[in-house]
C-alpha positions as CSV (number, residue, x, y, z in Angstrom):
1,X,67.4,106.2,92.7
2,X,66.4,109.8,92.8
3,X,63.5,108.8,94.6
4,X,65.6,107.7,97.9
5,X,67.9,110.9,97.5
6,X,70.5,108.3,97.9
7,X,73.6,108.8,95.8
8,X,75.5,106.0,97.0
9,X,74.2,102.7,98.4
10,X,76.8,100.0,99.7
11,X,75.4,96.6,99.3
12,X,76.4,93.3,101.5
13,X,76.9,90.9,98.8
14,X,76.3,87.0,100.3
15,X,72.4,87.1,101.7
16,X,71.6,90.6,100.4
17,X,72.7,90.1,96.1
18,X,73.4,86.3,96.1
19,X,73.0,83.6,98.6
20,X,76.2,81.2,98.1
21,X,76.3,80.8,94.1
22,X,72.8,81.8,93.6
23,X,71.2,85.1,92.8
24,X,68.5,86.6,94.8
25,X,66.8,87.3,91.3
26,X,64.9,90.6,92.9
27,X,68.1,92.4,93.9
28,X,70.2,91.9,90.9
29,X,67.5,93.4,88.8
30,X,67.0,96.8,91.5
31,X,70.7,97.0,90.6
32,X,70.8,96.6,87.0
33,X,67.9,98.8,86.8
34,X,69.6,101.7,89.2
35,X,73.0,101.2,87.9
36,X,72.5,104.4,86.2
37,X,70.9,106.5,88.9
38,X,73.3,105.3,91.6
39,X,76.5,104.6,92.5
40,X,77.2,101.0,93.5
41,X,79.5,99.3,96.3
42,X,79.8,95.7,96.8
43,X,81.0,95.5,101.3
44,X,81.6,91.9,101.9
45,X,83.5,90.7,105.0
46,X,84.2,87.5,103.6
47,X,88.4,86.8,103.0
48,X,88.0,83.9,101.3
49,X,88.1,85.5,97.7
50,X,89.9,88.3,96.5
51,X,88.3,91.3,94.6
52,X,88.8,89.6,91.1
53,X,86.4,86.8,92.4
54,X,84.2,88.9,93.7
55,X,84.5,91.0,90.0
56,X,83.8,87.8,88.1
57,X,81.0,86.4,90.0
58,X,79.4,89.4,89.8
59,X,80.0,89.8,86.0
60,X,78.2,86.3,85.6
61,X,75.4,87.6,87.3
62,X,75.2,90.3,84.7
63,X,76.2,92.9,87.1
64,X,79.2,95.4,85.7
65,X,81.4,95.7,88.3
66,X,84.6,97.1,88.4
67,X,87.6,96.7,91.1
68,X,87.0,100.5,92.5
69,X,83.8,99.4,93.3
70,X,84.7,95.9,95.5
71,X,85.1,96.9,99.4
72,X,86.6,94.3,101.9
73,X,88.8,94.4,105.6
74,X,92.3,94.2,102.7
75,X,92.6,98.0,103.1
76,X,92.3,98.9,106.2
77,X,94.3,95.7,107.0
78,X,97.1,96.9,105.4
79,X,97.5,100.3,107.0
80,X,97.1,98.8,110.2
81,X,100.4,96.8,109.3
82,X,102.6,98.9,107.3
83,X,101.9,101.6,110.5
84,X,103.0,99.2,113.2
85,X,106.0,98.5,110.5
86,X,104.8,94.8,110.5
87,X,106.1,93.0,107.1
88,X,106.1,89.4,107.8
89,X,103.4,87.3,108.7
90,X,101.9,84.2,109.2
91,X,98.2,83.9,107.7
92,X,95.8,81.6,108.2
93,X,93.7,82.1,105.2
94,X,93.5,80.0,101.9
95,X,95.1,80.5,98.8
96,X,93.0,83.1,96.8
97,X,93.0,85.6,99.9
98,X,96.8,85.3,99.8
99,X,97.4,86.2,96.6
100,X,94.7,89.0,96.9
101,X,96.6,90.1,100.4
102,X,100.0,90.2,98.5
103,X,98.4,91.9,96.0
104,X,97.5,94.7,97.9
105,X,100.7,94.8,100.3
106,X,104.0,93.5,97.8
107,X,106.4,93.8,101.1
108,X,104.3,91.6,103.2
109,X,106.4,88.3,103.9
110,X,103.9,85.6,104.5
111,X,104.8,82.7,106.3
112,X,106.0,81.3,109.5
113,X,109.4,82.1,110.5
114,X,110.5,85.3,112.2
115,X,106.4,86.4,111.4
116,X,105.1,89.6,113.3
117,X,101.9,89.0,113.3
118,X,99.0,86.2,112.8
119,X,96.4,87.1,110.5
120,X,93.4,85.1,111.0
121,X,91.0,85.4,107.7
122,X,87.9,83.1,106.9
123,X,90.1,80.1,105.7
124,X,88.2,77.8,103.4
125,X,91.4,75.2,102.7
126,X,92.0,75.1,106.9
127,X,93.5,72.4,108.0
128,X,95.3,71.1,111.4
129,X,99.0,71.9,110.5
130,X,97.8,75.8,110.1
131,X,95.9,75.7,113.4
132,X,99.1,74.7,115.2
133,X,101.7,76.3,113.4
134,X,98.7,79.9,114.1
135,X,98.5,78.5,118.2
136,X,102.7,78.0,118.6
137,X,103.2,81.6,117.0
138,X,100.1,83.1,119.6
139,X,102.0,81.6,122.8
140,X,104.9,84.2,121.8
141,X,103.9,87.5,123.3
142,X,105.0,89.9,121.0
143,X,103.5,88.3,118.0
144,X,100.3,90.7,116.9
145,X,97.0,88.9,116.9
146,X,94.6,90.2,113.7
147,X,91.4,89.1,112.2
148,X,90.2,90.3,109.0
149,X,86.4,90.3,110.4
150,X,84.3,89.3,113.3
151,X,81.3,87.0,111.9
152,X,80.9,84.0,113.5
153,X,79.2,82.5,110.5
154,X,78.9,82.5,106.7
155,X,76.0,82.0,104.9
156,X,75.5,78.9,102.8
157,X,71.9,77.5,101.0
158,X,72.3,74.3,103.4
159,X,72.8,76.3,106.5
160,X,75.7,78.5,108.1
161,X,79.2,77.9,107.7
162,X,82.0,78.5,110.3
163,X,83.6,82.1,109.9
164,X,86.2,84.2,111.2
165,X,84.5,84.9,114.8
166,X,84.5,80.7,114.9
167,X,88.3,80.2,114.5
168,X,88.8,83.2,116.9
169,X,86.7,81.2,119.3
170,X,88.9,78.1,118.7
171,X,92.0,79.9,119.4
172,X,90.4,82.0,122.4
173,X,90.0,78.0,123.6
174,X,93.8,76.9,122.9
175,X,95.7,79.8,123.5
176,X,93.9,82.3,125.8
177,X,94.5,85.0,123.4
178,X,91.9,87.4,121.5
179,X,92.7,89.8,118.0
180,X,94.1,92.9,119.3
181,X,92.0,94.4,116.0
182,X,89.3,93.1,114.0
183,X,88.8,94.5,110.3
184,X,85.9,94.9,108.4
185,X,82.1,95.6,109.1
186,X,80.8,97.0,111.7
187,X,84.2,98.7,111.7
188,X,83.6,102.4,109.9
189,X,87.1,102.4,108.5
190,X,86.0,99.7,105.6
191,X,84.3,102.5,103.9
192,X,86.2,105.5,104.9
193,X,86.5,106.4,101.6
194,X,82.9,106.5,100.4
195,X,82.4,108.9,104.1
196,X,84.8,111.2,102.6
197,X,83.5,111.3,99.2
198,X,79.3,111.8,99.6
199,X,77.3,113.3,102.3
200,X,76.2,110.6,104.7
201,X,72.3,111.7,104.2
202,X,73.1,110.3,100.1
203,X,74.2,107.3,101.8
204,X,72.4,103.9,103.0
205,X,73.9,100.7,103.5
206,X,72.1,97.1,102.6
207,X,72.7,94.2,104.2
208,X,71.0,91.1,106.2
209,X,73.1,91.0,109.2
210,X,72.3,93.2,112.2
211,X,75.3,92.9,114.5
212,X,77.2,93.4,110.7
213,X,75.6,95.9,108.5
214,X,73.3,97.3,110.5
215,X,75.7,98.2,113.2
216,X,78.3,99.5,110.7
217,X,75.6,101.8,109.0
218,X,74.9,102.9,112.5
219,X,78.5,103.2,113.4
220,X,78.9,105.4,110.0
221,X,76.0,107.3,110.5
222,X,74.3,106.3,107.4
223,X,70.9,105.0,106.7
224,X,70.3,101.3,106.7
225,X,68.2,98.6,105.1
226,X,67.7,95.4,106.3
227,X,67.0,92.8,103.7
228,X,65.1,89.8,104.8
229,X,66.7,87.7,102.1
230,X,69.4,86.3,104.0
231,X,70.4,85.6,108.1
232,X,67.9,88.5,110.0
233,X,64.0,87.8,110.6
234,X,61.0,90.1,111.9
235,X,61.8,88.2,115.5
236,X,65.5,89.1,115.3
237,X,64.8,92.5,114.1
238,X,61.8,93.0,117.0
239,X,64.7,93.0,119.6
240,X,66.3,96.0,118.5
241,X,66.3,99.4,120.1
242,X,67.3,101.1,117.2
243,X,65.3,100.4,114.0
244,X,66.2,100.2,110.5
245,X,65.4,102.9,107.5
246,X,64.2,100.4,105.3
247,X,62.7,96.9,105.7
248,X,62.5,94.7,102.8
249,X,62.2,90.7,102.0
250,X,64.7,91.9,99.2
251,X,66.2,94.7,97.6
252,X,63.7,94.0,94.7
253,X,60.5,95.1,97.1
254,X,63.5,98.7,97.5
């Protein structure tokens, strides 16, 4: 992408390369045809998968990804806990994020006796047992409260799905308590290692959330594009001070 003098461009993956399973056909050929010229990073927020679902569903889209190039809240997560000394936990999060969780911290305990900490992730297998057992362990006081990311929905062809910033909602309700952290975008620690590697003017982040991307880019002092492909409109965009670098219905139209 010599033509940007962008080196490395960190893309959103659900509404900015795919919406749900399907491929937003314009932005998986930009990246197949800049996979070359650029240096690729796939940023989602979403704990529902691990990085080897996000490897594979990529793969089937015909794009080559591999694991150092998958971004998520995991890493930052886990520093946050092995800091504070915190090695047990109860998580509300389905099964695929828990093996992916484990993955990345072996010493982390997870379930609900003697647990540290809840960690609240976008839990696609939820059910009512969780939500108590998460509520009786937020009524003790010195049990950390942590949410892997703040968005309130996730993107779905048949409308938006209840996220992360929905459960914390729920629980806000039930047990007066809010996440003493939040991982993940618009948080510059989910990329610190890409701001230590290039030269923010080679950077630009794509995605189609504004309080997300945008505000991470902005946050990270990178350049951001707004794809229209996925939750932001024109109207949305209109009521911002601060204007995007790029504006695109997709990243094919980059």
């Amino acid at each position: 992408m010599p033509y940007l003098d962008k080196h490395c461009l960190i893309l959103d993956l659900d509404g900015t390369v795919y919406l749900g399973n399907i491929p937003i056909t314009g932005a998986v050929d930009f990246i197949l045809r800049h996979w070359k010229d650029c240096d690729f990073y796939f940023l989602s927020n979403n704990t529902s998968k691990g990085p080897e679902t996000y490897i594979n569903k990529l793969r089937a889209m015909r794009i080559p990804a591999e694991p150092g190039q998958i971004l998520s809240p995991t890493p930052p997560l886990v520093t946050h806990l092995r800091a504070r000394g915190i090695n047990r936990a109860y998580l509300v999060g389905n099964r695929d994020y828990a093996r992916a969780l484990s993955a990345a911290m072996p010493e982390l305990e997870l379930g609900e006796k003697d647990a540290q900490a809840v960690i609240l992730a976008y839990d696609t297998e939820l059910t009512y047992e969780k939500l108590c057992s998460a509520a009786h362990l937020l009524q003790k006081a010195p049990v950390a409260y942590l949410a892997t990311h703040p968005d309130p929905v996730c993107p779905d062809p048949a409308g938006p799905l209840p996220d992360v910033g929905s459960f914390i909602a729920l629980f806000e309700k039930a047990t007066g308590r809010l996440p003493e952290h939040i991982f993940g975008k618009p948080d510059p620690a989910v990329i610190s290692p890409l701001l230590d590697r290039y030269p923010r003017a080679h950077m630009a982040m794509a995605g189609d959330r504004l309080s997300t991307d945008k505000k991470l880019a902005e946050n990270a002092g990178i350049d951001f594009v707004l794809v229209l492909s996925g939750e932001a409109s024109l109207a949305d965009l209109a009521k911002e001070e601060r204007q995007p670098w790029r504006v695109v219905k997709d990243l094919g139209d980059l």
